[in-house]
C-alpha positions as CSV (number, residue, x, y, z in Angstrom):
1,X,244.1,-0.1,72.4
2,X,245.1,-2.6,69.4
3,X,247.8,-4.8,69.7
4,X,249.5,-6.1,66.7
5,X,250.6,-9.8,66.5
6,X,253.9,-10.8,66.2
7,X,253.1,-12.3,62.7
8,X,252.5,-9.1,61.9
9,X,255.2,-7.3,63.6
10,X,257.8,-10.0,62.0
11,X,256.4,-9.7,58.5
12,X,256.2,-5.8,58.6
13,X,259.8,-6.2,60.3
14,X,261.1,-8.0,57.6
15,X,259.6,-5.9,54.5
16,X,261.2,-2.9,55.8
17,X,264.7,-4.3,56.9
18,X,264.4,-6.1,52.8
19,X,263.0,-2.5,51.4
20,X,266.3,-1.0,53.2
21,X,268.7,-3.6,52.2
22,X,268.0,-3.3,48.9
23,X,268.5,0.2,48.6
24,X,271.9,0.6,49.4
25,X,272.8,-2.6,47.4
26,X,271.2,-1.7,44.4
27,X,273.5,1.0,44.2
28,X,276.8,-1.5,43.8
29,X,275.1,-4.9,42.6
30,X,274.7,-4.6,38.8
31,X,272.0,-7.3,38.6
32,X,268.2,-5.3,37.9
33,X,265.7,-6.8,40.5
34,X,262.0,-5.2,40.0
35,X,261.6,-4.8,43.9
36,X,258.8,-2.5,43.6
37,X,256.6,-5.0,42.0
38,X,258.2,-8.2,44.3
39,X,257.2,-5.7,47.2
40,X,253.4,-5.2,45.9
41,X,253.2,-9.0,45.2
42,X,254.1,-9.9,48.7
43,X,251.9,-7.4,49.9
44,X,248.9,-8.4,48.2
45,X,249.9,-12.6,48.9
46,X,250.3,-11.5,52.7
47,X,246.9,-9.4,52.3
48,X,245.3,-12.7,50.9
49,X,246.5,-14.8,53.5
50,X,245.4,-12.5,56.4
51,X,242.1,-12.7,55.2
52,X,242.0,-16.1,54.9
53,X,243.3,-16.5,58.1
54,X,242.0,-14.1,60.1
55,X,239.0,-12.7,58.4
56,X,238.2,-8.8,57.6
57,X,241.5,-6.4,59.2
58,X,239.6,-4.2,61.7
59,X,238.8,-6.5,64.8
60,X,237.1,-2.9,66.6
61,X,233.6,-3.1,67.7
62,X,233.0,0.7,66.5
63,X,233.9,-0.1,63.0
64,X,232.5,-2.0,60.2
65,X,234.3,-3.3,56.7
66,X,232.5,-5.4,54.5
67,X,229.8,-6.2,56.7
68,X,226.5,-5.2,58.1
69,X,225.0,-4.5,61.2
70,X,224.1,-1.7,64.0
71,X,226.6,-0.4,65.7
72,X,225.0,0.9,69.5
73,X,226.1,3.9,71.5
74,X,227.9,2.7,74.1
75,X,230.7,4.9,76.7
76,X,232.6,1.6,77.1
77,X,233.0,0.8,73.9
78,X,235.0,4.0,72.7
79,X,233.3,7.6,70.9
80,X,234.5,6.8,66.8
81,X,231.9,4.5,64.4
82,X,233.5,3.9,61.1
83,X,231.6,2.0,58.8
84,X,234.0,1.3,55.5
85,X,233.0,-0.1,52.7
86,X,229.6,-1.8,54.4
87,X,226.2,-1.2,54.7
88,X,225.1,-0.5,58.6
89,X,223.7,1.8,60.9
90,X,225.3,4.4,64.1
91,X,222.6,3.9,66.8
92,X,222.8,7.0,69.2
93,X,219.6,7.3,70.4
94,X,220.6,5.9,73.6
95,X,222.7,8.5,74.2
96,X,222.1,10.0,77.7
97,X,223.4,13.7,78.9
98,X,225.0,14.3,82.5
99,X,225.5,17.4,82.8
100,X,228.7,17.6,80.0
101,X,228.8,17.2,76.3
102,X,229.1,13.7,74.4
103,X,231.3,14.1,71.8
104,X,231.5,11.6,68.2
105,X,232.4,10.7,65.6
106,X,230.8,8.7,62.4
107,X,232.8,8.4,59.7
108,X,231.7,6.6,56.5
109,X,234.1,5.6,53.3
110,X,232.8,4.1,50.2
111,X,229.7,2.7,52.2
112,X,226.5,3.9,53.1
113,X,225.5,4.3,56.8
114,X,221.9,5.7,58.9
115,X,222.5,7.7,61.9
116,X,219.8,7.7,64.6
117,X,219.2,10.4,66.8
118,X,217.2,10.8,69.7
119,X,215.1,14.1,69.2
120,X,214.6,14.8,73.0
121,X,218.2,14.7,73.4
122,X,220.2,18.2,72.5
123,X,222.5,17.3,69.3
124,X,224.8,19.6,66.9
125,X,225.7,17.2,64.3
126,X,228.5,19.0,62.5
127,X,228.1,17.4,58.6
128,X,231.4,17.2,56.0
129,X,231.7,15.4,53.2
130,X,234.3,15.2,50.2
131,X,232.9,13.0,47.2
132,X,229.9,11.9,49.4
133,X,226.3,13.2,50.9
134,X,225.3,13.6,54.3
135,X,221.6,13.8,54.6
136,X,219.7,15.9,58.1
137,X,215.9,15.4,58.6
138,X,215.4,19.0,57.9
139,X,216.4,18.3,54.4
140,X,219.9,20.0,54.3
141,X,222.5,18.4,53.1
142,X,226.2,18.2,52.1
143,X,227.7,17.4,49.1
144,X,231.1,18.7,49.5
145,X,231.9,20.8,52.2
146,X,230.7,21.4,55.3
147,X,227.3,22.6,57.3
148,X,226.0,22.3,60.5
149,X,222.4,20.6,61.8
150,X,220.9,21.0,65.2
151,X,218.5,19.2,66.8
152,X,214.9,21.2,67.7
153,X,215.7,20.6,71.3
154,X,219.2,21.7,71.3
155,X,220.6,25.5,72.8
156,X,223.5,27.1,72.8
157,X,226.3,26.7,75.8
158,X,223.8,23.6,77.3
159,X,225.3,20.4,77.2
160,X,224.5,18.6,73.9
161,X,225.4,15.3,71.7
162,X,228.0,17.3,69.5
163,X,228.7,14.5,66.6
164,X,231.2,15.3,63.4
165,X,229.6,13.0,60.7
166,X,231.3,12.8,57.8
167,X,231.1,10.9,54.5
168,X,233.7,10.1,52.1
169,X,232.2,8.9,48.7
170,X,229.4,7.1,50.4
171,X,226.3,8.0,52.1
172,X,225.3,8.8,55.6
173,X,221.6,9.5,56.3
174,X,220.9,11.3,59.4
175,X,217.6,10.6,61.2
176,X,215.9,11.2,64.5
């Protein structure tokens, strides 16, 4: 669960109640203010000064913007890997079955990502991309659309690693 500050919740607070304000007085004030473009500059100023302050937006161990590293499979640690704008790789090779299905999801946007399977383990890796490529070992891939790539170990109805990769203008290489 992420919790937002209260610098965030006040500034957010604030641009709203302003936005709201000024609607219903622009309609009997005859002065011309360009909110639009006041609203985008204190966006982007507020932008800058988060990042300065707090470094990159996502504080999430599953997801990755402008950085790189390996992100491991882990239960604790949630089921969704985003990697955004970065360079990195989705580690589920240690990915273990119990009896149910582990279900995933990697998503990559303007970045380009590896995705390791473990061969013994039964995957369906369910592969969609818009504006992207998602690349399976058995040298299918998507370009825009959708297709599906299994695993030589994996069966129908048995429990598998079902993940839903997808890639959206970036790349995500799949390998085992």
């Amino acid at each position: 669960m992420k919790m937002v500050s209260l610098v965030d919740g006040i500034f957010w607070g604030v641009l709203l109640i302003a936005l709201g304000v000024w609607f219903i007085v622009r309609r009997y004030v005859p002065v011309h203010i360009p909110a639009i473009r006041i609203i985008i500059a204190v966006l982007l100023v507020y932008v800058g000064i988060r990042v300065l302050v707090h470094g990159p937006f996502v504080r999430d161990r599953n997801t990755m913007v402008f950085g790189q590293s390996t992100m491991q499979f882990s239960p604790d640690h949630g089921k969704d890997y985003n990697v955004v704008f970065s360079t990195g790789t989705v580690d589920l090779s240690g990915v273990t079955l119990s009896g149910s299905p582990v279900r995933t999801q990697v998503n990559v946007v303007f970045g380009n990502a590896t995705l390791r399977l473990n061969p013994s383990v039964p995957a369906r890796v369910s592969m969609s991309s818009a504006f992207g490529t998602v690349e399976a070992p058995n040298g299918r891939s998507v370009a825009f659309g959708d297709t599906v790539y299994t695993t030589a170990s994996y069966k129908d109805g048995a429990p598998a690693l079902e993940v839903h990769a997808t890639a959206v203008f970036g790349r995500l290489l799949i390998t085992p």
